[in-house]
C-alpha positions as a printed Julia matrix, in Angstrom:
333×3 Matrix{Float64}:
  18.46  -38.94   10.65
  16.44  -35.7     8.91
  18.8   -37.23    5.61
  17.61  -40.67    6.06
  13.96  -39.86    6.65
  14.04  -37.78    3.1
  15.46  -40.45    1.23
  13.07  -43.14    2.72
  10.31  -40.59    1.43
  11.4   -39.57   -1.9
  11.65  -43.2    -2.56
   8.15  -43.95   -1.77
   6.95  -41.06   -3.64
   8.88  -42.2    -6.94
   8.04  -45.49   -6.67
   4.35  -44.68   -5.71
   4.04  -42.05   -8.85
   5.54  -45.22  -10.9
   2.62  -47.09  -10.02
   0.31  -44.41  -10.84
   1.84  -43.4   -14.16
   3.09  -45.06  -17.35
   5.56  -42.22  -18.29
   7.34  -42.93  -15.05
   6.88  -46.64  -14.34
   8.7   -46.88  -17.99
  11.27  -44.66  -16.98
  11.9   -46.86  -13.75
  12.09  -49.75  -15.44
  14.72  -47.89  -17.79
  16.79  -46.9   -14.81
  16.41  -50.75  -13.47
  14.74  -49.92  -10.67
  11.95  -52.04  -11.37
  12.07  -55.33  -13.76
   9.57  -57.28  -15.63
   7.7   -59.39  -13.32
   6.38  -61.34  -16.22
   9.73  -62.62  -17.65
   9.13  -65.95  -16.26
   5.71  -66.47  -17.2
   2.38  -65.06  -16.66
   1.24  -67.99  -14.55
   4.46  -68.05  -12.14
   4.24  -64.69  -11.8
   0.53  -65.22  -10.51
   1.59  -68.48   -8.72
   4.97  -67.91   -8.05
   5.09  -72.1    -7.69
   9.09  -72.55   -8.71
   8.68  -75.65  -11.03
   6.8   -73.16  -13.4
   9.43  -70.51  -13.44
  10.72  -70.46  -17.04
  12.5   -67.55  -18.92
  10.74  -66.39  -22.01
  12.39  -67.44  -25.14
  13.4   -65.38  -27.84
  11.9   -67.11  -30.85
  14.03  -66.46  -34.45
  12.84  -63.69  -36.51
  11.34  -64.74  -40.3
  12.78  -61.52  -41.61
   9.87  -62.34  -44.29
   8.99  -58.39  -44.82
   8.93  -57.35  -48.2
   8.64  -53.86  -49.46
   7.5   -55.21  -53.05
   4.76  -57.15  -51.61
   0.92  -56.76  -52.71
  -0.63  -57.16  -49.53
  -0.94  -55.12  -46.32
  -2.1   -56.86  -43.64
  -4.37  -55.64  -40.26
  -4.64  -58.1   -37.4
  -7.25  -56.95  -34.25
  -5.27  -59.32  -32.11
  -4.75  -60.05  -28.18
  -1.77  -60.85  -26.42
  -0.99  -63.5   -28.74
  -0.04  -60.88  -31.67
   1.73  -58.24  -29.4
   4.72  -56.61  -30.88
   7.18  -58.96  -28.37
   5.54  -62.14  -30.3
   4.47  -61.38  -33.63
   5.99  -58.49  -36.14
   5.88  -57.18  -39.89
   9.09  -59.45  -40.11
   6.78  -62.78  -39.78
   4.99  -61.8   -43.13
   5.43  -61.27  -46.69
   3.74  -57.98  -46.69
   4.53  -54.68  -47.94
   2.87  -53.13  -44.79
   1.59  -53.85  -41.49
  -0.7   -52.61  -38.64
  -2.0   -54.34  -35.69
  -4.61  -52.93  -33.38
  -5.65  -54.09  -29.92
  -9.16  -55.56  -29.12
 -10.84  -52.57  -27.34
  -8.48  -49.56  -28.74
  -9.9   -48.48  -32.39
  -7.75  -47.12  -34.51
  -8.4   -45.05  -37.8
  -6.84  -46.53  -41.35
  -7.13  -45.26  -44.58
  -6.74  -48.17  -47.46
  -4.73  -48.59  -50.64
  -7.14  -49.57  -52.72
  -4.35  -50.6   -54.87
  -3.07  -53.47  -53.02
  -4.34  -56.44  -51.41
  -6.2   -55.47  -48.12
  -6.32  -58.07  -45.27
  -7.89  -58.37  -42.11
  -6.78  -60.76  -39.28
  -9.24  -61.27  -36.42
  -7.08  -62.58  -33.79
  -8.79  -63.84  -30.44
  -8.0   -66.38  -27.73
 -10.22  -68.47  -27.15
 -11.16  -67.9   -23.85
 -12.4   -64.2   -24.8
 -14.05  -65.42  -28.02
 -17.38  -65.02  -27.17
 -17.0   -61.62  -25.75
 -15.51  -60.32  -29.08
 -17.9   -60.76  -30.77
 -21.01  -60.74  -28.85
 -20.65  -57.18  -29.46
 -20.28  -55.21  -32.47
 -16.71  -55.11  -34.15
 -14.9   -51.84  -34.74
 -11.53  -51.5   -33.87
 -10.2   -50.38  -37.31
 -12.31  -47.63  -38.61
 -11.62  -47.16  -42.22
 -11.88  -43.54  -43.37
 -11.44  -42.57  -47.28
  -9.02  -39.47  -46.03
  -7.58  -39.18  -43.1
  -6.23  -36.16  -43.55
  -9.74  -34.34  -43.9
 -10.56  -35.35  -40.81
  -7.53  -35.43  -38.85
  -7.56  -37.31  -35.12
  -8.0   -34.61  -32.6
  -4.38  -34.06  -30.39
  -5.21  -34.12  -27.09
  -4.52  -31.65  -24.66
  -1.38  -31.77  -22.03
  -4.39  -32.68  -19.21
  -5.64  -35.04  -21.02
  -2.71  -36.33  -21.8
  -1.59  -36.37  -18.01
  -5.29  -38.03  -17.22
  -4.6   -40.8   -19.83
  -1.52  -41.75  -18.29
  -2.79  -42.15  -15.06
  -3.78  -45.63  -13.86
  -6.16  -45.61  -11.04
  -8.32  -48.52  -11.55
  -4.69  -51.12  -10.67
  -2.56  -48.79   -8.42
  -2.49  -52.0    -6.11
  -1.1   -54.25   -8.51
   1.59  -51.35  -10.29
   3.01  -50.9    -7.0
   3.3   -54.27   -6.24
   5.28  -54.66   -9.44
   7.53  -51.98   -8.46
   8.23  -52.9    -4.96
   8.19  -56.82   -5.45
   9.64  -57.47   -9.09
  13.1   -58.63   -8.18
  14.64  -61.67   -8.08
  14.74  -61.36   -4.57
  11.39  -61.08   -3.95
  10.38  -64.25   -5.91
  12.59  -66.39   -3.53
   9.94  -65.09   -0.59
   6.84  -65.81   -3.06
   7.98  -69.41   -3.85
   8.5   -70.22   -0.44
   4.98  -69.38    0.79
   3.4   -70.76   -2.4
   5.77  -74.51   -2.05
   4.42  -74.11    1.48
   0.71  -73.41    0.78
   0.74  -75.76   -2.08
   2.45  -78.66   -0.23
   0.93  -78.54    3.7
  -2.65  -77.58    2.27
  -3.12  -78.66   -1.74
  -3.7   -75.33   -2.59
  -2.42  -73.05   -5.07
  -3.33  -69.15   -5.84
  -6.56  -68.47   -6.87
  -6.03  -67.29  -10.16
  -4.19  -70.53  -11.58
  -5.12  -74.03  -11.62
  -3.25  -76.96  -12.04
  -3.26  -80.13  -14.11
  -4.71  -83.63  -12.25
  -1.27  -84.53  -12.62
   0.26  -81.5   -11.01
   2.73  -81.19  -13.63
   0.74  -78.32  -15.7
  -0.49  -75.38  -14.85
  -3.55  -73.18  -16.46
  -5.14  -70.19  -16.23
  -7.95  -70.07  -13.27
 -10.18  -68.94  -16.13
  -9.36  -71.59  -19.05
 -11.05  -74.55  -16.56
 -13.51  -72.71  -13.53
 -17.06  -72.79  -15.07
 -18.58  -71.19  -12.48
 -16.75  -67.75  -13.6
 -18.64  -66.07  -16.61
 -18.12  -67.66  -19.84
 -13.96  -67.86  -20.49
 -13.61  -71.32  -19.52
 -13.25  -74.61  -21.84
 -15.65  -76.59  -20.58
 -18.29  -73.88  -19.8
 -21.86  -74.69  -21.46
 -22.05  -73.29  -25.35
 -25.37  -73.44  -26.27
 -26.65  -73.94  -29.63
 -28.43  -70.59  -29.52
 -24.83  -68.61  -28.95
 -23.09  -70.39  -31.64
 -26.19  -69.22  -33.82
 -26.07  -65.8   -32.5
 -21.47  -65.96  -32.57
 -22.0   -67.3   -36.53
 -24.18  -64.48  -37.3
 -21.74  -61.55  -35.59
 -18.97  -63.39  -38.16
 -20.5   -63.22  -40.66
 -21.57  -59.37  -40.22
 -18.44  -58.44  -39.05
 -16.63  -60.28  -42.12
 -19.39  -58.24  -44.65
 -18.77  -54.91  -42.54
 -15.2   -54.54  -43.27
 -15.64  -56.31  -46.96
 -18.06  -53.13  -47.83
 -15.29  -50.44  -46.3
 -12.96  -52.19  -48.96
 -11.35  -54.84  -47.31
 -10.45  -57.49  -49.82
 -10.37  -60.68  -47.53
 -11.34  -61.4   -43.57
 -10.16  -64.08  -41.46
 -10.57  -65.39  -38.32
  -7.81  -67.17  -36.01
  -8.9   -68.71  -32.74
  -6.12  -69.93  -30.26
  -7.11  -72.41  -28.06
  -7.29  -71.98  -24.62
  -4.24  -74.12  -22.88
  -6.21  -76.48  -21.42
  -8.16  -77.4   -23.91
  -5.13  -78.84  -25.91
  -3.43  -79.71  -22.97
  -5.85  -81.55  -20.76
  -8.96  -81.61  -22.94
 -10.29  -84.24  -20.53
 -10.29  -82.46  -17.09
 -14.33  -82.07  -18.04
 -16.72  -82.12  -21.0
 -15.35  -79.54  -23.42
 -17.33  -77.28  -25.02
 -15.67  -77.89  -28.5
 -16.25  -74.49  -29.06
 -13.59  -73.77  -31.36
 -14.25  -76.67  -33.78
 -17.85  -75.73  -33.82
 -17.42  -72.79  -35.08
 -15.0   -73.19  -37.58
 -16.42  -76.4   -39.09
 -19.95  -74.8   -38.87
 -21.9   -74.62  -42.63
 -22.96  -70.95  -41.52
 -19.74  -69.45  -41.52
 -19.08  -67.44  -44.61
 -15.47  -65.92  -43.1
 -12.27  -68.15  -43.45
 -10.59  -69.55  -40.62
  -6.75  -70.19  -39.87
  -7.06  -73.27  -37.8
  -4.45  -74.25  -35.27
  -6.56  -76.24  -32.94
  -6.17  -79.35  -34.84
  -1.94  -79.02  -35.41
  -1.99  -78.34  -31.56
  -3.72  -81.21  -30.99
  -1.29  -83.32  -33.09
   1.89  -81.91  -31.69
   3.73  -84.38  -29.19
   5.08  -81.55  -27.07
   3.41  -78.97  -25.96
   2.8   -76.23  -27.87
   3.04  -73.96  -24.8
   5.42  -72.25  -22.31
   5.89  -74.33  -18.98
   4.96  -71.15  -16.89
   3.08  -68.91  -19.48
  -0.32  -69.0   -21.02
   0.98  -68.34  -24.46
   2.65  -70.47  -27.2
   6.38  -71.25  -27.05
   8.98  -71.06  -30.58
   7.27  -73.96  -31.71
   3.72  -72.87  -30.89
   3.97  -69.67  -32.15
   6.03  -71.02  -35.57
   2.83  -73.59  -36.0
   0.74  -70.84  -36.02
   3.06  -68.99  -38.38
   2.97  -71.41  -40.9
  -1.13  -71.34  -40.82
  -1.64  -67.57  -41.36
   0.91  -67.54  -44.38
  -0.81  -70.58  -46.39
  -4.09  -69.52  -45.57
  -3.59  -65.86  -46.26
  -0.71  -66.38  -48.92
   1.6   -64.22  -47.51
């Protein structure tokens, strides 16, 4: 019994540490001990409804990469250009770095190739991008005179400690198997059938055949949502941070800026669920803009499939290869 009891309670403890730290929620999920709860979407994870459970696809490489290449290329990207979705591979560039929106990073230029910035955003967190000023990549003539500071081993230990979503971690960890799901679908079929309802941070289609992000379509939640109110006034104010932003990194020595806004998924996939805001074609097709735009709002719109995973928020192959296709003619590479 005294055996039992100590295995019971070093099993709590490592799978309560794994919610609290990255070092050993990685090394749990190394061991098997705890899976990826998104590898069947982010919305059935949040829904858990069955008809949305899809397996993520592994979309073909472009092995495009080219050492002899002119240009390097800097995306400050979402989830959209994460390492699992988008790569050096998917370019003709001699070199490649992409930075997260919130987490600056320091760069030093060759001023003897082509220098190329990629602002990635979804649309949904547009507007907060770049309500604020922009500086994720901070461009410093030598980085080795001023070398980035290596912190200490408490630091280091306080960094990897997540405090603010312990809740959530551990509810990875303890409810991430397949077994687990089966439980989750149940009560969700259940909840969704008996009472119409389905978990508050999803929505679904009129139809009930889609299924969206609770942000992308509830205007009554900040300013994420499709069909939210854009008022002239922002769009001014949004133009103006553009074009700043765009002359900012031009004058560091940044040879070209662009700008890539993904559209929310309901706004390509049931643009009529209320008025949309039209926010993405406003901007790009506004006579203020002096920064260059890689449009994919318009091929989404003329796609007859969806350009989206059943389950997932983000694109699918075909999706993500539209988008592809957009960056390279625009930005030549």
């Amino acid at each position: 019994m005294r055996f039992l009891r100590y295995t019971v309670l070093t099993i709590a403890i490592v799978l309560w540490a794994g919610g609290l730290s990255s070092t050993i929620s990685h090394w749990l999920y190394n061991l098997n001990v705890i899976v990826d709860d998104y590898r069947y979407g982010d919305l059935y994870r949040i829904s858990a409804l069955p008809q949305f459970k899809d397996s993520q696809p592994v979309c073909p490489a472009s092995n495009r990469s080219s050492d002899t290449a002119t240009t390097h290329l800097y995306i400050i990207g979402d989830s959209f250009s994460e390492e699992q979705r988008i790569g050096q591979n998917d370019f003709r560039v001699s070199y490649y770095k992409r930075v997260k929106w919130g987490f600056p990073a320091r760069i030093q230029l060759d001023s003897t190739k082509r220098n190329v910035l990629l602002l990635e955003t979804v649309e949904r967190h547009f507007r907060e991008h770049f309500a604020q000023p922009v500086n994720e990549l901070i461009v410093e003539t030598d980085t080795a005179a001023s070398p980035t500071p290596t912190p200490s081993v408490w630091r280091r230990l306080y960094d990897d400690l997540h405090r603010s979503d312990v809740e959530e971690r551990l509810s990875s960890a303890l409810f991430s198997h397949d077994w687990a799901f089966w439980f989750k679908e149940l009560k969700a079929s259940l909840t969704l059938n008996w009472f119409d309802r389905a978990s508050s941070g999803v929505s679904l289609s009129r139809d009930k055949q889609k299924i969206f992000l609770d942000f992308d379509t509830d205007t009554t939640r900040k300013k994420l949502s499709s069909f939210v109110d854009f008022p002239k006034s922002e769009e001014k104010t949004l133009i103006d941070s553009l074009n700043s932003v765009a002359n900012h990194y031009k004058q560091l020595g940044f040879d070209a800026v662009y700008l890539s806004i993904i559209p929310n998924k309901a706004t390509i996939l049931e643009p009529n669920r209320g008025n949309y805001n039209q926010l993405i074609p406003r901007i790009q097709n506004n006579p203020a803009l002096k920064i260059k735009t890689v449009d994919v709002y318009n091929p989404f719109k003329e796609l007859t499939e969806s350009p989206y995973l059943k389950g997932d928020t983000h694109w699918n192959c075909q999706g993500r290869s539209v988008w592809l296709t957009a960056v390279r003619q625009q930005l030549a590479i």
